[in-house]
NULUMTI-655937 format. One record per atom (N, C-alpha, C, O, CB): residue number from 1; atom name; x, y, z. Coordinates in nm, 4 decimals, always signed. Atoms other than C-alpha are relative to their C-alpha. Glycine has a CB too. Layout:
> NUM  CA  X  Y  Z
...
# end
This chain:
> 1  N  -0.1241  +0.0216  +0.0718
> 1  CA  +1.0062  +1.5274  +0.6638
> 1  C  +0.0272  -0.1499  -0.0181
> 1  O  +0.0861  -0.1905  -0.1182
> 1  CB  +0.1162  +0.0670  +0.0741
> 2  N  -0.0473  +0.1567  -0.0114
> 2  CA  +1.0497  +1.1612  +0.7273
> 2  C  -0.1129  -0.0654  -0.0754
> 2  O  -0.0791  -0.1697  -0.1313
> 2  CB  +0.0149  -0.0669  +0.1684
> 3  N  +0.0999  +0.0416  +0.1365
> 3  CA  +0.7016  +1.0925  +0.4989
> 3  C  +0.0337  +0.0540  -0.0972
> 3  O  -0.0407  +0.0524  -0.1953
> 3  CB  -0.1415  +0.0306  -0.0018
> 4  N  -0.0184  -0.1096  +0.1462
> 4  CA  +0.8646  +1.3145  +0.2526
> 4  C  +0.1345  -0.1049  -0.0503
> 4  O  +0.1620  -0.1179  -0.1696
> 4  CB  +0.0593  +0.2283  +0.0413
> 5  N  -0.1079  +0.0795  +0.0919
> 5  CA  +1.1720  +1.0704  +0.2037
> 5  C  -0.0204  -0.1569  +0.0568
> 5  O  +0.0774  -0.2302  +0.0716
> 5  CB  +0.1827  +0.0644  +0.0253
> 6  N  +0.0785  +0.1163  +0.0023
> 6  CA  +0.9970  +0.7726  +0.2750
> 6  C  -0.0868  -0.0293  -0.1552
> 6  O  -0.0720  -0.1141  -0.2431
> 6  CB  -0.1025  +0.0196  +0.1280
> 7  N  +0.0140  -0.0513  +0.1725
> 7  CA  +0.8107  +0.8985  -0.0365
> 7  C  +0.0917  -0.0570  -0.1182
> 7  O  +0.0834  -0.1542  -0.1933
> 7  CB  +0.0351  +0.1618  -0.0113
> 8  N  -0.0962  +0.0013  +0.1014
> 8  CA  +1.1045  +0.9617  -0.2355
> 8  C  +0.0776  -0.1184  -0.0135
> 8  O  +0.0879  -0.1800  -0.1196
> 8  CB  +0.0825  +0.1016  +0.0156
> 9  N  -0.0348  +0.1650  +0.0323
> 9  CA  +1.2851  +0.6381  -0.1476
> 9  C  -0.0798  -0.1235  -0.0778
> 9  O  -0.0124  -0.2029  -0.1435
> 9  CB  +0.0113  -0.0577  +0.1256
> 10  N  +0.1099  +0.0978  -0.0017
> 10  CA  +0.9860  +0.4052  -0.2175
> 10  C  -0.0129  +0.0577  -0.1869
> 10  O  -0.0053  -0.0014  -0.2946
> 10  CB  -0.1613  +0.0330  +0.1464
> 11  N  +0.0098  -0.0621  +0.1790
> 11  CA  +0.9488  +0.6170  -0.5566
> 11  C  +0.1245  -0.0276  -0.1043
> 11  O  +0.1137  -0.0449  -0.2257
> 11  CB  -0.0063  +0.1859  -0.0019
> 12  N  -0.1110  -0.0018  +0.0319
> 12  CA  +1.2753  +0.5914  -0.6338
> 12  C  +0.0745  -0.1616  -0.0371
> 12  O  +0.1377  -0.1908  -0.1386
> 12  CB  +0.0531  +0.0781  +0.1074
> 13  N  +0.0018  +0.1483  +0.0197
> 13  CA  +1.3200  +0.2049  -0.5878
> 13  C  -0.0957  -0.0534  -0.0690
> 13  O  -0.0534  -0.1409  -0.1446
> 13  CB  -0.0029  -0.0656  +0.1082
> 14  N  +0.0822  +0.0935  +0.0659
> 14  CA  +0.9974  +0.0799  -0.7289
> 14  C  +0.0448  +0.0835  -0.1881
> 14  O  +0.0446  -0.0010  -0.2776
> 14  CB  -0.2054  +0.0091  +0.0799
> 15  N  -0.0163  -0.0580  +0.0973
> 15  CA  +1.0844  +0.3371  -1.0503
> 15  C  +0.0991  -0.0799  -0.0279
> 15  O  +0.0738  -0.1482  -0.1272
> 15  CB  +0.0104  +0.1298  +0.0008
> 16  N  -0.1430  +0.0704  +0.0456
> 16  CA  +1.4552  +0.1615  -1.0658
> 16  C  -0.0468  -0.1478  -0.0706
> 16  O  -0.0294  -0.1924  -0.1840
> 16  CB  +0.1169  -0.0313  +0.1548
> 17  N  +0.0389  +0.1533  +0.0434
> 17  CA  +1.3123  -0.1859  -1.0779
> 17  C  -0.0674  -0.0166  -0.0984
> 17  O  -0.0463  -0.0959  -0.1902
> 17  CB  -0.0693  -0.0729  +0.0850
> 18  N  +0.1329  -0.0225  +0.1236
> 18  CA  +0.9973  -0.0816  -1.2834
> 18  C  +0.0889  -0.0261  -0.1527
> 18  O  +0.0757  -0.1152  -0.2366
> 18  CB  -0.0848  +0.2092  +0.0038
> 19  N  -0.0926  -0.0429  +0.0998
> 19  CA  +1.2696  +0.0494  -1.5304
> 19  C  +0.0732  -0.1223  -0.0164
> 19  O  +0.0288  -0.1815  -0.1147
> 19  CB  +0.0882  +0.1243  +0.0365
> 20  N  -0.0796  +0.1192  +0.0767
> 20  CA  +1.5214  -0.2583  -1.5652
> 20  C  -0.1063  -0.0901  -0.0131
> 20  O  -0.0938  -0.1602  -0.1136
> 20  CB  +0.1338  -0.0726  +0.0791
> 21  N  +0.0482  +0.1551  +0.0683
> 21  CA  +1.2541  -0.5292  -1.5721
> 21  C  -0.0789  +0.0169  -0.1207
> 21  O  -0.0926  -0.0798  -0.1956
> 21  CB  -0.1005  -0.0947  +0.1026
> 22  N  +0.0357  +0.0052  +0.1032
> 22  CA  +1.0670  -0.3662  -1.8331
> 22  C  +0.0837  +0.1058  -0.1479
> 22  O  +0.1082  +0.0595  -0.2593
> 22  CB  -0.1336  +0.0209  +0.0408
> 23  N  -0.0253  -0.0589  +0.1225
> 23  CA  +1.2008  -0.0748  -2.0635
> 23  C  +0.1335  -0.0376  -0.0456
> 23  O  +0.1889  +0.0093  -0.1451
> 23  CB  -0.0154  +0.1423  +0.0064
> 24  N  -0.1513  +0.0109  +0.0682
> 24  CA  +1.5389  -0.2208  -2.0890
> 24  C  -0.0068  -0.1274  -0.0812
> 24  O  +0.0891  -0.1552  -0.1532
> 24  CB  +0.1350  -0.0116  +0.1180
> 25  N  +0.0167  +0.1064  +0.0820
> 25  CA  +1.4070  -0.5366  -2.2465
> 25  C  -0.1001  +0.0198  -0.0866
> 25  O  -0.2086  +0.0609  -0.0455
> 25  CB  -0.0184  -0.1105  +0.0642
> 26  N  +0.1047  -0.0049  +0.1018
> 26  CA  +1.2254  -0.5399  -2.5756
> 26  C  -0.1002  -0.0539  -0.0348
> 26  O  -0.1965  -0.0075  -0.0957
> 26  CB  +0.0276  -0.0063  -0.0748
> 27  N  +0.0994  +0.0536  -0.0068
> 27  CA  +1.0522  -0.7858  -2.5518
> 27  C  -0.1039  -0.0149  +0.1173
> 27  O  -0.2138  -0.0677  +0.1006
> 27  CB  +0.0358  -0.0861  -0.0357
> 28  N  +0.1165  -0.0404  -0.0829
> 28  CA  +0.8808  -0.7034  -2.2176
> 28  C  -0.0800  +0.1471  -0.0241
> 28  O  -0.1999  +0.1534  +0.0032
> 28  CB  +0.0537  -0.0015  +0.1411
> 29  N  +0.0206  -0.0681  +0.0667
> 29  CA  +0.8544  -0.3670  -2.3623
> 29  C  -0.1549  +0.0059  -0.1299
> 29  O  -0.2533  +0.0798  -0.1319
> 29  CB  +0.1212  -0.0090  -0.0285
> 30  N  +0.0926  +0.0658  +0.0926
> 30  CA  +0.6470  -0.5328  -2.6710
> 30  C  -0.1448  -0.0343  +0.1018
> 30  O  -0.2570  +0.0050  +0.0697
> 30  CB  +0.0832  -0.1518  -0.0706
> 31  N  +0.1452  +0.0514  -0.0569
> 31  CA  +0.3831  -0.6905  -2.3991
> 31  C  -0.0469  +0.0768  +0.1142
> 31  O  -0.1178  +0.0398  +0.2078
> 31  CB  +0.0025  -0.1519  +0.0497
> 32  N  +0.0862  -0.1427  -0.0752
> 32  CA  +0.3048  -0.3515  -2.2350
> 32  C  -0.1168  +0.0345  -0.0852
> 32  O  -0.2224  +0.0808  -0.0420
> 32  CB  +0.1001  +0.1563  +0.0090
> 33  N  +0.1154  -0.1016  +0.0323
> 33  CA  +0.1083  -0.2498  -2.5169
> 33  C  -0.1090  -0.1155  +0.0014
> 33  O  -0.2047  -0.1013  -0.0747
> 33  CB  +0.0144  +0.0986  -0.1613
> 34  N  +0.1707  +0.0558  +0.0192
> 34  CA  -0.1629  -0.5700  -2.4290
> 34  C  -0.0010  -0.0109  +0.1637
> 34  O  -0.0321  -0.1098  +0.2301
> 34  CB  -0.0420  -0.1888  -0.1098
> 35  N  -0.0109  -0.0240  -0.1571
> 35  CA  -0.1147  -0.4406  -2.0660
> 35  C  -0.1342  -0.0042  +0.0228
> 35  O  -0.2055  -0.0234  -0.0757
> 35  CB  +0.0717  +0.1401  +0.0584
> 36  N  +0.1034  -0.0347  -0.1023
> 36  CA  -0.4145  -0.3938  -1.8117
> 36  C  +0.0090  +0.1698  -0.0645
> 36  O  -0.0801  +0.2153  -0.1362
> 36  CB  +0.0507  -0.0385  +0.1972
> 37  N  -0.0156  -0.1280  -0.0192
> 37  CA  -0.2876  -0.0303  -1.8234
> 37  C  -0.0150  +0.0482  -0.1552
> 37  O  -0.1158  +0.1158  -0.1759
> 37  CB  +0.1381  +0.0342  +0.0791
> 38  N  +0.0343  -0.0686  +0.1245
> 38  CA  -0.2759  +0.0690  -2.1838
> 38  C  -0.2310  -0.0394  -0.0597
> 38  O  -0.3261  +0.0220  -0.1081
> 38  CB  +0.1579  -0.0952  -0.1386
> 39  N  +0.1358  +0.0334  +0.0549
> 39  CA  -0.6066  -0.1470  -2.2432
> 39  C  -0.1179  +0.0556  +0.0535
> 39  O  -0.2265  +0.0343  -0.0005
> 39  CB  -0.0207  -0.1291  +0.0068
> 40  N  +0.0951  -0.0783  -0.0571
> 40  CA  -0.8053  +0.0744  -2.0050
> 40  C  +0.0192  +0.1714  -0.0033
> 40  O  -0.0562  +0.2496  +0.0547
> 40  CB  -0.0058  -0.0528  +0.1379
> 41  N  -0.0087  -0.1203  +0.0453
> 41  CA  -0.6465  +0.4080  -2.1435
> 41  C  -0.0849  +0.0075  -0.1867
> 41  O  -0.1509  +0.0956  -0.2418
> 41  CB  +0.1798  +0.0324  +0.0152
> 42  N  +0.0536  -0.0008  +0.0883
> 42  CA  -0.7419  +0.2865  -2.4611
> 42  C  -0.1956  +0.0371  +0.0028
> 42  O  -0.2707  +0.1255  -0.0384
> 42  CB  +0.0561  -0.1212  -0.0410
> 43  N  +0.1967  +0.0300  -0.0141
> 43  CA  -1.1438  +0.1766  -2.3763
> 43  C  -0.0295  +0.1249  +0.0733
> 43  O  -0.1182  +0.1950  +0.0246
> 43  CB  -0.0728  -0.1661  +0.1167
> 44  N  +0.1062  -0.0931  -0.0947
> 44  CA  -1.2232  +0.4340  -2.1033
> 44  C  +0.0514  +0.1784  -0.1130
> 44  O  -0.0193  +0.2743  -0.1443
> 44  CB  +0.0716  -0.0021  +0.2533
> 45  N  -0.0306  -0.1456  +0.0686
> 45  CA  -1.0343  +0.7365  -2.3050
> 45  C  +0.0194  +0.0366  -0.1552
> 45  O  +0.0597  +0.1380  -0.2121
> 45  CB  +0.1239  +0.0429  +0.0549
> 46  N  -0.0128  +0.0187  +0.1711
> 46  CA  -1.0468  +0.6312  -2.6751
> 46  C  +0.1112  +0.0576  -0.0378
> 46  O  +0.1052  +0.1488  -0.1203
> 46  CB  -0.1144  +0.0664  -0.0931
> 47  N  -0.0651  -0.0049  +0.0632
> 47  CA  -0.7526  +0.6535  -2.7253
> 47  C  +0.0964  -0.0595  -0.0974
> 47  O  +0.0793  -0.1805  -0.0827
> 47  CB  +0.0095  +0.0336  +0.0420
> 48  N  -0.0316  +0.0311  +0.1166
> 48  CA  -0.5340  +0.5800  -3.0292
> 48  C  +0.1784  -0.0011  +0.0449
> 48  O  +0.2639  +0.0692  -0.0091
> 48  CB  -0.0696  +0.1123  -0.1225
> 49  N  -0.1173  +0.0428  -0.0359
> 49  CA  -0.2156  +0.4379  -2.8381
> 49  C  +0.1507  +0.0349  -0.0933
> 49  O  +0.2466  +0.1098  -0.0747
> 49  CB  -0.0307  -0.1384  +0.0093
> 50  N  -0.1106  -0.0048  +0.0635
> 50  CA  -0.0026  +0.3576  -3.1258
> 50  C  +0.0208  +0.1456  -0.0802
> 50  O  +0.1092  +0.1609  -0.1645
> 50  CB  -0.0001  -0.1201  -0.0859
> 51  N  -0.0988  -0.1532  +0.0400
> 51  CA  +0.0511  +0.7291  -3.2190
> 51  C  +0.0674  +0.0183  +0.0783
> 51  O  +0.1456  +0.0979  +0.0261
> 51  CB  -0.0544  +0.1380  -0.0154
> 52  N  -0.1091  -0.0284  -0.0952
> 52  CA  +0.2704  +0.7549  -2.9160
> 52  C  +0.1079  -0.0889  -0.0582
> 52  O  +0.0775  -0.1845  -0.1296
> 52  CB  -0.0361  -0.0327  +0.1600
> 53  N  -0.1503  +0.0815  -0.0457
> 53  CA  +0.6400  +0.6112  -2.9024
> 53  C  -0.0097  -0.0926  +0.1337
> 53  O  -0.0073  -0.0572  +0.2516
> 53  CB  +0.1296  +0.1235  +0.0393
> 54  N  +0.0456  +0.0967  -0.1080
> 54  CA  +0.5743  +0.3074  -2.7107
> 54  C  +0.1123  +0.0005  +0.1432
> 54  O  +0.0962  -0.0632  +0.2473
> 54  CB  -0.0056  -0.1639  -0.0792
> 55  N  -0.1797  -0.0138  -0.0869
> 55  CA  +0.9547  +0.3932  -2.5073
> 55  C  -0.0994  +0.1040  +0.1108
> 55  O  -0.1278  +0.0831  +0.2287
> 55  CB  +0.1996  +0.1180  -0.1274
> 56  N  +0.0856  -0.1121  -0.0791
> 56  CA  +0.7323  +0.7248  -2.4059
> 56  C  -0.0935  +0.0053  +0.0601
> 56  O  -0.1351  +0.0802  +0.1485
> 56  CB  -0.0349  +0.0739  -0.0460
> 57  N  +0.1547  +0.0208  -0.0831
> 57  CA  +0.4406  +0.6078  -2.3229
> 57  C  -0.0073  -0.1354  +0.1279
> 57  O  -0.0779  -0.1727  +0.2216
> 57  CB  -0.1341  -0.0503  -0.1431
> 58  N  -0.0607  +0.1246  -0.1349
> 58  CA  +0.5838  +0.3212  -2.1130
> 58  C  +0.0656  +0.0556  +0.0904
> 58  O  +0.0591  +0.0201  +0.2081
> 58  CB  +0.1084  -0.1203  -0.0395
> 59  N  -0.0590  -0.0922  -0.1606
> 59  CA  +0.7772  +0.5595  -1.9026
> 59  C  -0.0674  +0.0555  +0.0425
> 59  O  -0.0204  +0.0923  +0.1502
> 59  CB  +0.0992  +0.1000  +0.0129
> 60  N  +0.1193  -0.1282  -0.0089
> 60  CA  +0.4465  +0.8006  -1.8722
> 60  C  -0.0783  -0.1269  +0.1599
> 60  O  -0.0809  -0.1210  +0.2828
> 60  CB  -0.1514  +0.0343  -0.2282
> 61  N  +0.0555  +0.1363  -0.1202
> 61  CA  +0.2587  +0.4298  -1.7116
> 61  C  +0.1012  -0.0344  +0.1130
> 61  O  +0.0469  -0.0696  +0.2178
> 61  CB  -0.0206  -0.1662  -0.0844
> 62  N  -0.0795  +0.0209  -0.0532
> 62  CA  +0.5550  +0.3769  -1.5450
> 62  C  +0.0258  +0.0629  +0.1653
> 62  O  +0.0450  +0.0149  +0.2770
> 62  CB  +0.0707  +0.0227  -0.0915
> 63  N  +0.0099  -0.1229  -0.1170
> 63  CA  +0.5576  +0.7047  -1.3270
> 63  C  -0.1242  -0.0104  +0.0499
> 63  O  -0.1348  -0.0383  +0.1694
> 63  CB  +0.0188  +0.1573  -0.0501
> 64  N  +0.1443  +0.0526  -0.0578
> 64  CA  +0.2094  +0.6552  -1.2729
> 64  C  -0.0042  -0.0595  +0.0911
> 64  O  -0.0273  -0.0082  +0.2006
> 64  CB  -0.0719  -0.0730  -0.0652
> 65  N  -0.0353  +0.0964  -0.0405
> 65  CA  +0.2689  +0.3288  -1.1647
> 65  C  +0.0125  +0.0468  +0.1570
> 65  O  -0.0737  +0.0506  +0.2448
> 65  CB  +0.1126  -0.0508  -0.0787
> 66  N  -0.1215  -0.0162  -0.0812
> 66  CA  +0.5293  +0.4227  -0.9239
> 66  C  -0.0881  +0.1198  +0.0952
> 66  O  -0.1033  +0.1131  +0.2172
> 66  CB  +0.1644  +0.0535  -0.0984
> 67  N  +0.0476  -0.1386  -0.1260
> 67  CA  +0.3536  +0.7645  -0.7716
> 67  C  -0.1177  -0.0710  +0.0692
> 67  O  -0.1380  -0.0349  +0.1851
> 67  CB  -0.0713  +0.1843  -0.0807
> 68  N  +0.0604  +0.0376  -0.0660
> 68  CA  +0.0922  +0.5587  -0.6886
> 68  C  +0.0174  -0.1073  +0.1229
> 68  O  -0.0297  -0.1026  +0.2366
> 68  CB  -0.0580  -0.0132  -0.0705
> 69  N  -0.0832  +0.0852  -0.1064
> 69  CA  +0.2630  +0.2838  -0.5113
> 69  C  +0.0506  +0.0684  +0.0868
> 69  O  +0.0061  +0.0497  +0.2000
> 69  CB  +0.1053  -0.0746  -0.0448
> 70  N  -0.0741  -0.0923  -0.1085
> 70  CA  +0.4807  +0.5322  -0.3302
> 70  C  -0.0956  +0.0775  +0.1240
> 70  O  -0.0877  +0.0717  +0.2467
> 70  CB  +0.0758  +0.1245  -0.0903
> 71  N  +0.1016  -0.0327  -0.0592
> 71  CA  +0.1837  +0.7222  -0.2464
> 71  C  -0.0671  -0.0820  +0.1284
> 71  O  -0.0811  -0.0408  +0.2435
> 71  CB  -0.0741  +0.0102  -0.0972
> 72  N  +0.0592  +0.0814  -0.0971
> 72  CA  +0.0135  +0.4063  -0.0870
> 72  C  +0.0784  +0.0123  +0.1192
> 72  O  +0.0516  +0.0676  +0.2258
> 72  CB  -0.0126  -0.1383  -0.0422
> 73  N  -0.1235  +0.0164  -0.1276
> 73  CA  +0.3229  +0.3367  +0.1196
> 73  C  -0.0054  +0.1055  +0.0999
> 73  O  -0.0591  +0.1109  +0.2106
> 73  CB  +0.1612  +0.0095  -0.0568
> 74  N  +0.0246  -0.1502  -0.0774
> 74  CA  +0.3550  +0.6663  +0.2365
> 74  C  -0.0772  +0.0063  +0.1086
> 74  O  -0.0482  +0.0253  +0.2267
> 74  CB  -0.0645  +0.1011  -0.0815
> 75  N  +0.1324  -0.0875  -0.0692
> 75  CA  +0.0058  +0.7351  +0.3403
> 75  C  -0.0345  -0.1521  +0.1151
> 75  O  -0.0912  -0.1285  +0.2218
> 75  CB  -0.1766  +0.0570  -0.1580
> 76  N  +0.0431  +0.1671  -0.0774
> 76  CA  -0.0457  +0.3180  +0.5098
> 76  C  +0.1089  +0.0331  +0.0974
> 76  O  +0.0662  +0.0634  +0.2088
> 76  CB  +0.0264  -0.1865  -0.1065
> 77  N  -0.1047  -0.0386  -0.0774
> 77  CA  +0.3013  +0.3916  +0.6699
> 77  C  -0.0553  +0.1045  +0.1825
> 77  O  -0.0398  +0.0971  +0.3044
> 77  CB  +0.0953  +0.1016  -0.1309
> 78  N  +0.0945  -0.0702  -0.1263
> 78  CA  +0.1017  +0.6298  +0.8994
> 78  C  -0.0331  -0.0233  +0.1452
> 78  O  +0.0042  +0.0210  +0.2538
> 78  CB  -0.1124  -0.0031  -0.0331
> 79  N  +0.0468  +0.0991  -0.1108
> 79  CA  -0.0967  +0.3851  +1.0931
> 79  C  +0.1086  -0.1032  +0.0423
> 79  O  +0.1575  -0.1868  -0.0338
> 79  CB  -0.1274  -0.0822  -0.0509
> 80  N  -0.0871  +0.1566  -0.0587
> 80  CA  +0.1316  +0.1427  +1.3303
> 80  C  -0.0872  -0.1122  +0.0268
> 80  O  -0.0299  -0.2034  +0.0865
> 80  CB  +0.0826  +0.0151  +0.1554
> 81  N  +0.0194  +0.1431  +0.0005
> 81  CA  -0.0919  -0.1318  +1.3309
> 81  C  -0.0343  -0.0780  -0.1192
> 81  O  -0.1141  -0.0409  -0.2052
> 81  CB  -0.0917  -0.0258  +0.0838
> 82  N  -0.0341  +0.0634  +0.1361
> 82  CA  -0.0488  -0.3464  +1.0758
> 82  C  -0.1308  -0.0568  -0.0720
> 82  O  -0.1401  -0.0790  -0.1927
> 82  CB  +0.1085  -0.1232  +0.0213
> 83  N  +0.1199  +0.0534  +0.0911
> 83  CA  -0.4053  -0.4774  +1.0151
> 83  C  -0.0353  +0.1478  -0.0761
> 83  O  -0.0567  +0.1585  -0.1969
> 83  CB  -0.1512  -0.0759  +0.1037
> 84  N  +0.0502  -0.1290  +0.0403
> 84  CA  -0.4919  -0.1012  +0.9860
> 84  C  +0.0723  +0.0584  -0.1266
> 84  O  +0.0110  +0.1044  -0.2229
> 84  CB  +0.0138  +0.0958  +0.1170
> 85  N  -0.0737  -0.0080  +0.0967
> 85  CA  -0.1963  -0.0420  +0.7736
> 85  C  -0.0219  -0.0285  -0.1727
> 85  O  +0.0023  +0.0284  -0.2791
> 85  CB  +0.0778  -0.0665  +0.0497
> 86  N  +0.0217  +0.0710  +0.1518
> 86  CA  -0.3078  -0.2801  +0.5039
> 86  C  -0.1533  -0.0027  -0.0049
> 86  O  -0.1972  -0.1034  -0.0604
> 86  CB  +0.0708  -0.1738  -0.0204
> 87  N  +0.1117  -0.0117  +0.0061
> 87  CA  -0.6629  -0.1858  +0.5370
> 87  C  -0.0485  +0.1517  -0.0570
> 87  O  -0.1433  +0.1892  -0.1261
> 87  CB  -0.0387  -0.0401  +0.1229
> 88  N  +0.0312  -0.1216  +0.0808
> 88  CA  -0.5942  +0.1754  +0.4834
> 88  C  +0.1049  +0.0060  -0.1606
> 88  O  +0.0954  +0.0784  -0.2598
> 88  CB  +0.0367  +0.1445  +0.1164
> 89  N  -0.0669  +0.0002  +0.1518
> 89  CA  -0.3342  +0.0785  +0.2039
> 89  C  -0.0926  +0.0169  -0.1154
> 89  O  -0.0969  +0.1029  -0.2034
> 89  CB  +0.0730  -0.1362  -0.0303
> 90  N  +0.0866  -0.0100  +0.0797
> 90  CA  -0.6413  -0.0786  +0.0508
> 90  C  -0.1027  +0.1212  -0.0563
> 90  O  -0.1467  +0.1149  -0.1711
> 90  CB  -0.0467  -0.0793  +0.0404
> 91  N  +0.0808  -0.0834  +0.0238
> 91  CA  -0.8539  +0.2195  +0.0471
> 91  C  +0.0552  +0.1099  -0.0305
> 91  O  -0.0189  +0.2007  -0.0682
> 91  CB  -0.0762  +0.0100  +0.0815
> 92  N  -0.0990  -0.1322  +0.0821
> 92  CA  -0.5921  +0.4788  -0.0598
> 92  C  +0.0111  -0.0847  -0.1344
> 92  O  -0.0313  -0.0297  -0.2361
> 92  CB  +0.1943  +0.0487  +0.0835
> 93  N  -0.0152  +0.0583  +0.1192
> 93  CA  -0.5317  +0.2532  -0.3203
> 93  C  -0.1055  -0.0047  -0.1523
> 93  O  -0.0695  +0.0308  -0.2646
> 93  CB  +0.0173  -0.1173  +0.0509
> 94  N  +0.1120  +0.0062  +0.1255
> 94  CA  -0.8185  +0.2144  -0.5779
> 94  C  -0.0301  +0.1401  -0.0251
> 94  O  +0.0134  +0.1932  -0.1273
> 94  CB  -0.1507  -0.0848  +0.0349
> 95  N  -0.0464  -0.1821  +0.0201
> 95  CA  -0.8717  +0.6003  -0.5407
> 95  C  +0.1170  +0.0588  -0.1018
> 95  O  +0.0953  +0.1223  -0.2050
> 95  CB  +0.0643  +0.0578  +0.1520
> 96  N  -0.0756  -0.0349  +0.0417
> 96  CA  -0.5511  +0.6578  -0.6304
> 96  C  +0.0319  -0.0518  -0.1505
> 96  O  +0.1036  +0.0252  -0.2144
> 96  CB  +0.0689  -0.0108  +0.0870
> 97  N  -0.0228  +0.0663  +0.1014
> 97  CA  -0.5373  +0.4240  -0.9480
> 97  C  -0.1099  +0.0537  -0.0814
> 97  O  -0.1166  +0.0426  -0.2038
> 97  CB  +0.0093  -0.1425  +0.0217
> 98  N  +0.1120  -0.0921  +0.1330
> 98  CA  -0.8372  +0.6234  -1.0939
> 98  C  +0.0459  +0.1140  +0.0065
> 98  O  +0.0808  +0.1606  -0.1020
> 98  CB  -0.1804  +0.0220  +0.0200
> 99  N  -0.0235  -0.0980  +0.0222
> 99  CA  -0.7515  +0.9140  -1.0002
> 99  C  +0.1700  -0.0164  -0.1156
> 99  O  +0.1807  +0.0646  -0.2077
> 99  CB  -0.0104  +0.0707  +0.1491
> 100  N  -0.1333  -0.0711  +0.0719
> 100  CA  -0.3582  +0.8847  -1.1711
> 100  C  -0.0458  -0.0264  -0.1199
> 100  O  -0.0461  +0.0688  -0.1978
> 100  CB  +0.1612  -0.0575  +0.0255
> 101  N  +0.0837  +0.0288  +0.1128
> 101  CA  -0.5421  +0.6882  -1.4571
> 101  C  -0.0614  +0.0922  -0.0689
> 101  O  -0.0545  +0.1092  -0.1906
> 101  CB  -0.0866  -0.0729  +0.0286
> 102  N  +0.0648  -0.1481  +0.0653
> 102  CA  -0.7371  +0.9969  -1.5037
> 102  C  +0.0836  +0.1536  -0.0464
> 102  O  +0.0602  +0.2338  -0.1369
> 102  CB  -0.1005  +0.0503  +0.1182
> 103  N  -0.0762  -0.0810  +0.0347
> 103  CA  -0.4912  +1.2283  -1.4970
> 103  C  +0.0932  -0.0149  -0.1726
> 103  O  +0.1076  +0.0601  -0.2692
> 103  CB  +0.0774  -0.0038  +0.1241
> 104  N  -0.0874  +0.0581  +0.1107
> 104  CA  -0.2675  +1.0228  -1.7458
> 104  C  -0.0937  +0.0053  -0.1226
> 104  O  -0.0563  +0.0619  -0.2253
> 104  CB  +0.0555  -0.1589  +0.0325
> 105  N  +0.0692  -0.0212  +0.1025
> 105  CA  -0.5627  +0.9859  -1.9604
> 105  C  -0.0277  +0.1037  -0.0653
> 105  O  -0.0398  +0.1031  -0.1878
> 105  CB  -0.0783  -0.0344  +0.0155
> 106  N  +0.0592  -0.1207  +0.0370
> 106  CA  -0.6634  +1.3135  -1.9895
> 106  C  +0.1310  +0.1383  -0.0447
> 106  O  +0.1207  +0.2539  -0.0856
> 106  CB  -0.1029  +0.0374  +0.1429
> 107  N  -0.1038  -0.0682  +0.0274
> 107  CA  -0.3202  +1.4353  -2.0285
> 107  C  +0.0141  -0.0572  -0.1629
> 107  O  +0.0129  +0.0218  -0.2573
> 107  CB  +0.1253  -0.0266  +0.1128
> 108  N  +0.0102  +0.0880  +0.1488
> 108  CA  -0.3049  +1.1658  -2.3554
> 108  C  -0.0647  +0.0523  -0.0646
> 108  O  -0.0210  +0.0654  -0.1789
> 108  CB  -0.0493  -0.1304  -0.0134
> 109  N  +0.0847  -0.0208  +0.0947
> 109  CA  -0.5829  +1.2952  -2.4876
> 109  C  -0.0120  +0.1436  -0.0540
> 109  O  -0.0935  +0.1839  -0.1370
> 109  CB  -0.1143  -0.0459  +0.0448
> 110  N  -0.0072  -0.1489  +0.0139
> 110  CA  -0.4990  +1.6518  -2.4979
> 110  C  +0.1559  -0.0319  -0.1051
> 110  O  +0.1531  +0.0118  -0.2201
> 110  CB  +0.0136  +0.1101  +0.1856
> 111  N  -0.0594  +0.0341  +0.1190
> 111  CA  -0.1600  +1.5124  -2.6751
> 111  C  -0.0377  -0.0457  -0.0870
> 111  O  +0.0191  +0.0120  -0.1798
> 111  CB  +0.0686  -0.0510  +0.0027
> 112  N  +0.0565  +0.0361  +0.1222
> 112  CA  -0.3336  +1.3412  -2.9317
> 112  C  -0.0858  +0.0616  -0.0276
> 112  O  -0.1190  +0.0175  -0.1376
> 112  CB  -0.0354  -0.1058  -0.0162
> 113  N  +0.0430  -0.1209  +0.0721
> 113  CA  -0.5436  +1.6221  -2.9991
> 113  C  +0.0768  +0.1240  -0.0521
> 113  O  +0.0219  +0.2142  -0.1155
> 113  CB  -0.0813  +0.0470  +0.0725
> 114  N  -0.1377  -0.0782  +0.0224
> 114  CA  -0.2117  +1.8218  -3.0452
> 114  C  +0.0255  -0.0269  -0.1654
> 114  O  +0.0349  +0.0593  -0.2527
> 114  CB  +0.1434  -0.0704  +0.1099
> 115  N  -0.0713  +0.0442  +0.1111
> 115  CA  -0.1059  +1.5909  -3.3381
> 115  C  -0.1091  -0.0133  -0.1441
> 115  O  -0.0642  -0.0510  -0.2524
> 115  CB  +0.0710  -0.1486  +0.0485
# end
């Protein structure tokens, strides 16, 4: 129970922040789409970005984002010693950024085969 709203807090704050520093400004908004993150949905999943609503598809990376971060926390939270902590952060981590990557992608690409 206490990794379950450790979770949800951590999800919940990095989502808040995620959210005002970028989708509420337009012009940070604008320099998502020459992100890291769109530019490797594009190359690895061919996809064809600007048919989305860039509002929609920035909240989609967003959650991503965020479940994965939360995730880390979570699962590093575990271990009490702190080298271990940030040693298993690291290795939950890259995992997790392909795997949500993959998900997200493969969810994209089944919408743009929709349209």
């Amino acid at each position: 129970m206490k990794q379950l709203i450790l979770w949800l807090f951590s999800y919940s704050i990095v989502y808040f922040v995620y959210t005002m520093l970028v989708i509420r400004k337009e012009e940070k908004l604008q320099k998502m789409k020459k992100s890291t993150e769109f530019n490797y949905l594009k190359k690895v999943y061919h996809l064809k970005l600007n048919q989305f609503d860039l509002k929609w598809l920035t909240k989609k990376v967003i959650m991503v984002n965020c479940f994965i971060i939360s995730i880390t926390v979570t699962l590093a939270s575990l271990v009490t010693n702190m080298i271990g902590m940030l040693l298993l952060g690291f290795i939950i981590l890259f995992p997790s950024i392909l795997l949500g990557y993959h998900v997200l992608g493969k969810y994209l690409q089944k919408k743009e085969s929709r349209r």
